[in-house]
KEKE-3310 file (N, C-alpha, C; in steps of 0.2 Angstrom, whole numbers, plus 5000, padded with zeros to 4 digits):
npx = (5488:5487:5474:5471:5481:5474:5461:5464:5471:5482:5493:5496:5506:5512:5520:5527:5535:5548:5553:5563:5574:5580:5589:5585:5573:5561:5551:5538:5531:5520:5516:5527:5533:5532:5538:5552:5556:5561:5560:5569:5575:5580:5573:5568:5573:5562:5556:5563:5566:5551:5551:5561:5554:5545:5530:5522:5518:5507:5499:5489:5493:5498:5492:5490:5500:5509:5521:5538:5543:5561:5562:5551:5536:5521:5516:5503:5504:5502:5506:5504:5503:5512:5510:5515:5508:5511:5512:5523:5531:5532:5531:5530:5516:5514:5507:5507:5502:5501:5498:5498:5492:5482:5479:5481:5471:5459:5466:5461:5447:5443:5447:5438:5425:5424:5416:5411:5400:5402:5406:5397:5386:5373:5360:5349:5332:5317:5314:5313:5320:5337:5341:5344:5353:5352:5351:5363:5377:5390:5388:5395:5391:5389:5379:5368:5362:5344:5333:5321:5306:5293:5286:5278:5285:5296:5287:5284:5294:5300:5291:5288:5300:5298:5286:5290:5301:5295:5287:5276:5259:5259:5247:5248:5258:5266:5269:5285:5291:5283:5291:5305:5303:5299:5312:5322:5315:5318:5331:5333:5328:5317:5307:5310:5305:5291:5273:5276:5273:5258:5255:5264:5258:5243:5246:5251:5241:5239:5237:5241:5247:5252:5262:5272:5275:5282:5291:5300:5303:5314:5320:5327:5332:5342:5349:5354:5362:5374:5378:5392:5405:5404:5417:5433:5438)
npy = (5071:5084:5084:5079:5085:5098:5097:5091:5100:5111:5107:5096:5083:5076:5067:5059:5046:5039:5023:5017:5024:5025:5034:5047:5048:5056:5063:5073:5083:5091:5102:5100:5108:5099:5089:5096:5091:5090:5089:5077:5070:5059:5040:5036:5026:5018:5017:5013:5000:4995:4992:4981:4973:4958:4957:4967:4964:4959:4969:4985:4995:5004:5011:5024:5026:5029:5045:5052:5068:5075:5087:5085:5085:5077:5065:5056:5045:5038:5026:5022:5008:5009:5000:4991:4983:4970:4969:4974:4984:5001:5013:5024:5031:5042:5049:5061:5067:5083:5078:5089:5101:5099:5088:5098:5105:5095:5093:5107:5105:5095:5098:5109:5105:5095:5092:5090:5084:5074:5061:5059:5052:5055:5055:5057:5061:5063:5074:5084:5087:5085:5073:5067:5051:5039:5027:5023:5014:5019:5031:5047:5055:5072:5084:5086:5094:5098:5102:5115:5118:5125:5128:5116:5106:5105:5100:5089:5082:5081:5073:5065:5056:5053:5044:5035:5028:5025:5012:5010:5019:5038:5041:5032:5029:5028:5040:5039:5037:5045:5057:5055:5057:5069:5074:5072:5078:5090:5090:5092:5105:5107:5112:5126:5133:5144:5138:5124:5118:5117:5110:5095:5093:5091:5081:5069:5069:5076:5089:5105:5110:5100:5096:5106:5104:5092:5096:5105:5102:5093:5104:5107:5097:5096:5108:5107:5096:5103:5110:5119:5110:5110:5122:5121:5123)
npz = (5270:5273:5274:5288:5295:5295:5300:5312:5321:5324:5336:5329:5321:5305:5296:5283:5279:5267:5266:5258:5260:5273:5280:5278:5279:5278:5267:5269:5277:5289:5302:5309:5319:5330:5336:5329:5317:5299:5282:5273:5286:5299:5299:5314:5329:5332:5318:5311:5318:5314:5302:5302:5309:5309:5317:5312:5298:5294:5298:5297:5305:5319:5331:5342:5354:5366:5368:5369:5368:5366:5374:5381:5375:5379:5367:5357:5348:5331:5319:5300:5289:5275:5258:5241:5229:5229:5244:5249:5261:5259:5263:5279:5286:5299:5311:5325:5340:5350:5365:5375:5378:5379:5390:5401:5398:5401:5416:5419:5417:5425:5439:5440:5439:5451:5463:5483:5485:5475:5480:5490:5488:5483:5474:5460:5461:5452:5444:5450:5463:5471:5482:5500:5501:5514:5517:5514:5523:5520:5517:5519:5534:5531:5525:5513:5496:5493:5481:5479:5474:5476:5492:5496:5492:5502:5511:5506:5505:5517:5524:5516:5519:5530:5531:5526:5531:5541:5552:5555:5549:5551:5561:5568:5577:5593:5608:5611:5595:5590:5597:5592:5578:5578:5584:5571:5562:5568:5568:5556:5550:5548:5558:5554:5545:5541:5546:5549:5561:5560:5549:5553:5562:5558:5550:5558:5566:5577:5591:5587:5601:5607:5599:5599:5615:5612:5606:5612:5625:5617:5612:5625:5630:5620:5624:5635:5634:5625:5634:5644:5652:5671:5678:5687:5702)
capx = (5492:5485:5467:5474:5483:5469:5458:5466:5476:5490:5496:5495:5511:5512:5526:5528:5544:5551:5557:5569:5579:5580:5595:5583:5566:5555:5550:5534:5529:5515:5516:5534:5537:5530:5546:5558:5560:5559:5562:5577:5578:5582:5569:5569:5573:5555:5553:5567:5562:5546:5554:5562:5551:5539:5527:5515:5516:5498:5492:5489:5496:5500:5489:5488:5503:5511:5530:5538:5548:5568:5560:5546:5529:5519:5512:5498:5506:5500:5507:5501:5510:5510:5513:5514:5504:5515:5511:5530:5530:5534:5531:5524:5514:5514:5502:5509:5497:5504:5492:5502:5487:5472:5479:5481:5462:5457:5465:5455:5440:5444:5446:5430:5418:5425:5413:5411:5395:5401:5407:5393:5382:5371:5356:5344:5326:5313:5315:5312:5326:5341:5339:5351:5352:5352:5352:5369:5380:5395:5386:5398:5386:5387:5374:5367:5358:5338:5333:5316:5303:5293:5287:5275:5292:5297:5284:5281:5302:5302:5287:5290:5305:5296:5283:5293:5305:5292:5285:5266:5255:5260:5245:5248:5263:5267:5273:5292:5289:5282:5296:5310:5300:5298:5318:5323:5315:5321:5338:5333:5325:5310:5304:5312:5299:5283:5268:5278:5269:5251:5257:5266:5249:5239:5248:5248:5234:5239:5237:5250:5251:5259:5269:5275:5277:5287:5297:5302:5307:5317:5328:5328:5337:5349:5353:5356:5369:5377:5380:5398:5405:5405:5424:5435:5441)
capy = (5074:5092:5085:5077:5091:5104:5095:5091:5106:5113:5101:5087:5083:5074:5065:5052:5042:5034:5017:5013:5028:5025:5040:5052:5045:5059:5065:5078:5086:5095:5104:5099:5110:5094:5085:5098:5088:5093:5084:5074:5071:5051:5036:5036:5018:5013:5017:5007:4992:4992:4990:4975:4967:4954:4958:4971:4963:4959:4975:4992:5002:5005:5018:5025:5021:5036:5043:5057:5070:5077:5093:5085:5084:5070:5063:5050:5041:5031:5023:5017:5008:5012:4994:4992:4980:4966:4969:4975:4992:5007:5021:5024:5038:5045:5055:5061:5072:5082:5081:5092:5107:5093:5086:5103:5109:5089:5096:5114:5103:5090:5105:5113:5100:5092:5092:5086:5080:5070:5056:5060:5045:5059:5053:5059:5061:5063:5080:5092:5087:5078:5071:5062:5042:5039:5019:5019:5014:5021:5039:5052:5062:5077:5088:5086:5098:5098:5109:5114:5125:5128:5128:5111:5100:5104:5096:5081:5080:5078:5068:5058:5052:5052:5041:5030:5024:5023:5006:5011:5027:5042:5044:5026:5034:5029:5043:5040:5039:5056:5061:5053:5058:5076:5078:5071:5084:5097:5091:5092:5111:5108:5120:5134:5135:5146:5133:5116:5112:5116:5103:5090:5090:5087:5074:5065:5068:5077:5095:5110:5112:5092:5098:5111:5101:5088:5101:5111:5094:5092:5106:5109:5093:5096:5113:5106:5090:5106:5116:5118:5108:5115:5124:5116:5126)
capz = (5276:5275:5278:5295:5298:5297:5303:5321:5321:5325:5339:5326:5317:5301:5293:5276:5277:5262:5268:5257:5263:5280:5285:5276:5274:5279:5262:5269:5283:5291:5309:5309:5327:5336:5335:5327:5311:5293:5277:5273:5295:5297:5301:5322:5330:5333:5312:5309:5321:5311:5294:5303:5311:5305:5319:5311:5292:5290:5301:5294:5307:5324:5330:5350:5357:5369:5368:5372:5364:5370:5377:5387:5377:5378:5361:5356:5339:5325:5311:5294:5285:5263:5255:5235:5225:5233:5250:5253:5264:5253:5268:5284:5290:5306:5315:5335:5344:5356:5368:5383:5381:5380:5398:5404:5398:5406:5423:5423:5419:5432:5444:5438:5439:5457:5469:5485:5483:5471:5481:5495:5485:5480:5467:5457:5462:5449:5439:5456:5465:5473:5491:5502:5503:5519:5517:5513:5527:5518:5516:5524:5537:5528:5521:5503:5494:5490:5477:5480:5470:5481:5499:5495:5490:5506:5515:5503:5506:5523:5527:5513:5522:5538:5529:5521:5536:5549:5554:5556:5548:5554:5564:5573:5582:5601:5610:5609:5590:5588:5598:5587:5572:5579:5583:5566:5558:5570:5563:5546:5551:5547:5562:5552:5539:5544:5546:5546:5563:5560:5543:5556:5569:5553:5546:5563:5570:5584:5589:5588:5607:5606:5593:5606:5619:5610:5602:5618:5628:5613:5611:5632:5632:5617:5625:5642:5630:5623:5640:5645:5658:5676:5679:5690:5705)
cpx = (5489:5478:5469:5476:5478:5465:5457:5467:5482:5495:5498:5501:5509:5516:5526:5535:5543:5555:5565:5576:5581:5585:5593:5576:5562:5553:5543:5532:5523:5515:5523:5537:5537:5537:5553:5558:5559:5562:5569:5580:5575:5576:5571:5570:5567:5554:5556:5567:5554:5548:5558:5560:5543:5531:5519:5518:5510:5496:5494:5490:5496:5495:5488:5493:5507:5521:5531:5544:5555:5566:5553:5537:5529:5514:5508:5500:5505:5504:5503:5506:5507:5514:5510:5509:5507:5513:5519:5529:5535:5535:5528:5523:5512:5511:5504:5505:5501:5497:5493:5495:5479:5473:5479:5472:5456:5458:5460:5448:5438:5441:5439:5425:5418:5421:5413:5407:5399:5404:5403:5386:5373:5365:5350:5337:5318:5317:5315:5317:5333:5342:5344:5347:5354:5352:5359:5376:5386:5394:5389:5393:5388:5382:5374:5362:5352:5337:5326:5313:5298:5291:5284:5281:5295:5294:5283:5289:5301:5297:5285:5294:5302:5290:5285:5297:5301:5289:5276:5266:5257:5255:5242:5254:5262:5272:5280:5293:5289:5288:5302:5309:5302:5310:5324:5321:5313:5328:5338:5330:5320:5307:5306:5307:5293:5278:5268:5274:5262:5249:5258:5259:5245:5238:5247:5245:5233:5238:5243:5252:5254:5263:5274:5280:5283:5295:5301:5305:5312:5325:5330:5334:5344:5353:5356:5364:5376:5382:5389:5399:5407:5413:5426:5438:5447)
cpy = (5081:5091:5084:5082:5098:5103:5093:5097:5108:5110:5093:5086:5078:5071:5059:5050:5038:5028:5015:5019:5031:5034:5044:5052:5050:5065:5070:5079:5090:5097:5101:5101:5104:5093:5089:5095:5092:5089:5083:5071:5063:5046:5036:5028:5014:5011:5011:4997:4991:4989:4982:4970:4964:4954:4960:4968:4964:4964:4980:4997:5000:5011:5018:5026:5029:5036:5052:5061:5072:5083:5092:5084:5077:5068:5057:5050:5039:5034:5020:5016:5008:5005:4994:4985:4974:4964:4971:4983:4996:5013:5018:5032:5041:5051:5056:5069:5073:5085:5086:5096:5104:5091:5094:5106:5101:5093:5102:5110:5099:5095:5108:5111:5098:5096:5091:5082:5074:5061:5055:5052:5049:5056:5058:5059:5064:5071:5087:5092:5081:5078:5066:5054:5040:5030:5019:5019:5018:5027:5044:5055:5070:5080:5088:5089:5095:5103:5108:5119:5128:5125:5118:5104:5100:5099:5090:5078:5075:5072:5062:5051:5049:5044:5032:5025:5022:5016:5006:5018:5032:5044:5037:5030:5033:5037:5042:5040:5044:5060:5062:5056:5066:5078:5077:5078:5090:5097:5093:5100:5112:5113:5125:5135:5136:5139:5126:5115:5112:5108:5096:5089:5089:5081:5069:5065:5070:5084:5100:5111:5104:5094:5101:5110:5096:5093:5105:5105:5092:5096:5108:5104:5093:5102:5111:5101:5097:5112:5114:5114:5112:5117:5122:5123:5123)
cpz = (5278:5278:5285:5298:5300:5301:5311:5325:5320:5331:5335:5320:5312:5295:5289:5276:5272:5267:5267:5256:5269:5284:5282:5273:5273:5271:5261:5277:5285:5299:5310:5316:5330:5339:5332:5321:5305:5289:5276:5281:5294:5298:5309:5321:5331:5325:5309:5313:5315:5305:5296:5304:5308:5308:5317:5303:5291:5293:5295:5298:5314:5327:5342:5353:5358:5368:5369:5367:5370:5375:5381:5384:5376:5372:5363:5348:5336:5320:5307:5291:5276:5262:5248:5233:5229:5238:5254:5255:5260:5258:5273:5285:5294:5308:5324:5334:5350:5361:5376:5385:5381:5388:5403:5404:5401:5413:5423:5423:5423:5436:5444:5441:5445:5459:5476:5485:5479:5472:5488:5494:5487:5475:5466:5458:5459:5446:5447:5460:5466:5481:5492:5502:5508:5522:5516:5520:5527:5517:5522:5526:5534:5523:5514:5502:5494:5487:5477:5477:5473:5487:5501:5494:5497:5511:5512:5504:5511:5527:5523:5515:5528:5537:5529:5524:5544:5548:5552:5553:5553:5559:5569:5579:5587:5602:5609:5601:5589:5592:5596:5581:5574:5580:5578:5561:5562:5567:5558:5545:5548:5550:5557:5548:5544:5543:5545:5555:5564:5552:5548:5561:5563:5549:5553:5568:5578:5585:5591:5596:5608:5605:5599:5608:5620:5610:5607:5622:5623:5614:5619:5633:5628:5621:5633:5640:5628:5628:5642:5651:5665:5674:5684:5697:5710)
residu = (UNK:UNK:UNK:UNK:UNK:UNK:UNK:UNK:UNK:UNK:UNK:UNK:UNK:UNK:UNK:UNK:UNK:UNK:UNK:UNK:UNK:UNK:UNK:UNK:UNK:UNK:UNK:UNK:UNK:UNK:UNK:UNK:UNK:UNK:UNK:UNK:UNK:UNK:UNK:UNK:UNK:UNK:UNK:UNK:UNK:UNK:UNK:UNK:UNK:UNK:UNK:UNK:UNK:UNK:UNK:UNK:UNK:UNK:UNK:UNK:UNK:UNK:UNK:UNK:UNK:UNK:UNK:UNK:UNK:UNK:UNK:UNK:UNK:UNK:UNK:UNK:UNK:UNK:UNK:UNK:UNK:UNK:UNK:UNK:UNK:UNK:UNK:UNK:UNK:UNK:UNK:UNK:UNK:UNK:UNK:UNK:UNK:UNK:UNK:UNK:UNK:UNK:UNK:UNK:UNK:UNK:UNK:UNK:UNK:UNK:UNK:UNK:UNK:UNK:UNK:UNK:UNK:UNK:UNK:UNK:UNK:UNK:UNK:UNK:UNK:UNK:UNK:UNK:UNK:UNK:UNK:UNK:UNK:UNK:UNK:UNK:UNK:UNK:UNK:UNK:UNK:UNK:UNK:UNK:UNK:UNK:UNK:UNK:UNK:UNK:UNK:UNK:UNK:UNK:UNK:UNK:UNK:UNK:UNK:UNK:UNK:UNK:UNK:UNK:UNK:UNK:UNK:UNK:UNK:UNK:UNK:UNK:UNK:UNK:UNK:UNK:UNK:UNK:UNK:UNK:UNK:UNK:UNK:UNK:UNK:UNK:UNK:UNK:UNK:UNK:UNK:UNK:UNK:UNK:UNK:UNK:UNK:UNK:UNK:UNK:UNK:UNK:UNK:UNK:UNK:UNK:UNK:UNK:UNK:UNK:UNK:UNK:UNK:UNK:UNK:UNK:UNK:UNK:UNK:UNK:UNK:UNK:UNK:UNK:UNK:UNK:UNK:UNK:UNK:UNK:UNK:UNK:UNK)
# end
């Protein structure tokens, strides 16, 4: 009883009932606040259904099984049952944890750890980073991290992508192609990075004044999508 006791803690109660003294079984104690009891305090009704019932003869205990106290905690219970040479129950010993400040240190850590990513279907991408998955039909449009080391993880990111879901080599491209291509990764801000379009004219084999002129037809026509509607007179 003292090793159980120490070793859980102070949350973990500990009690030996004598059987054949039902109105006064409890014969030792440890952590005894749980439940308020202390020696000579009676067998509870579950103690006493066990004593009667033929159910758990052959087992050795009861162990897990949630309850509650008068004053609101919530325990996790086990019993053992103490049986003499015979096989006839002599004791049980009862271990309840009250686990109220384990659920409580579960919620802060709930709390803690929640993300939104974390229902965003977010994965793993070798050791450099985590990149979105953009195959899943179910993937909320929202933004997900790339953790990048440097400037090089960028480019192999985004033309990875560009790579990887085009039809033909990058430097097969019909026009409307390059221009999809190009205003994808104007969403993806790729233009912001110094030197992404003498990279993008390299890779497809076009030159930066293309780049340009894609890219300016581009955003001309978002900024024109974006413009307020006339006002009404």
């Amino acid at each position: 009883m003292d090793c159980i006791a120490n070793v859980v803690g102070p949350d973990c109660e500990v009690l030996l009932h004598d059987v054949s003294t039902p109105e006064s079984s409890v014969v030792a104690c440890r952590n005894a606040h749980i439940t308020g009891r202390a020696v000579g305090a009676p067998m509870t009704p579950f103690g006493r259904q066990l004593m009667q019932s033929e159910m758990h003869s052959g087992t050795g205990g009861i162990y897990n099984y949630p309850a509650t106290t008068e004053d609101g905690k919530k325990l996790k219970c086990s019993v053992v049952f103490l049986r003499d040479e015979t096989g006839a129950l002599i004791g049980i010993l009862c271990v309840n944890v009250d686990i109220t400040r384990a659920e409580q240190a579960k919620r802060l850590l709930d709390d803690f750890v929640r993300a939104d990513g974390d229902v965003l279907g977010t994965r793993a991408q070798g050791a450099k980073r985590v990149e979105r998955d953009e195959d899943r039909d179910d993937a909320p449009q929202i933004p997900r991290e790339v953790f990048y080391r440097d400037l090089d993880d960028v480019w192999d990111h985004l033309l990875e992508e560009a790579k990887r879901t085009s039809p033909v080599p990058l430097t097969h491209l019909s026009p409307p192609e390059i221009e999809r291509l190009i205003e994808r990764l104007e969403e993806d801000g790729f233009f912001l990075v110094k030197g992404s379009i003498n990279v993008l004219a390299k890779e497809i084999g076009k030159s930066r004044y293309t780049i340009y002129g894609y890219l300016r037809r581009i955003r001309t026509r978002k900024a024109k999508k974006n413009e307020p509607p006339p006002r009404a007179f």
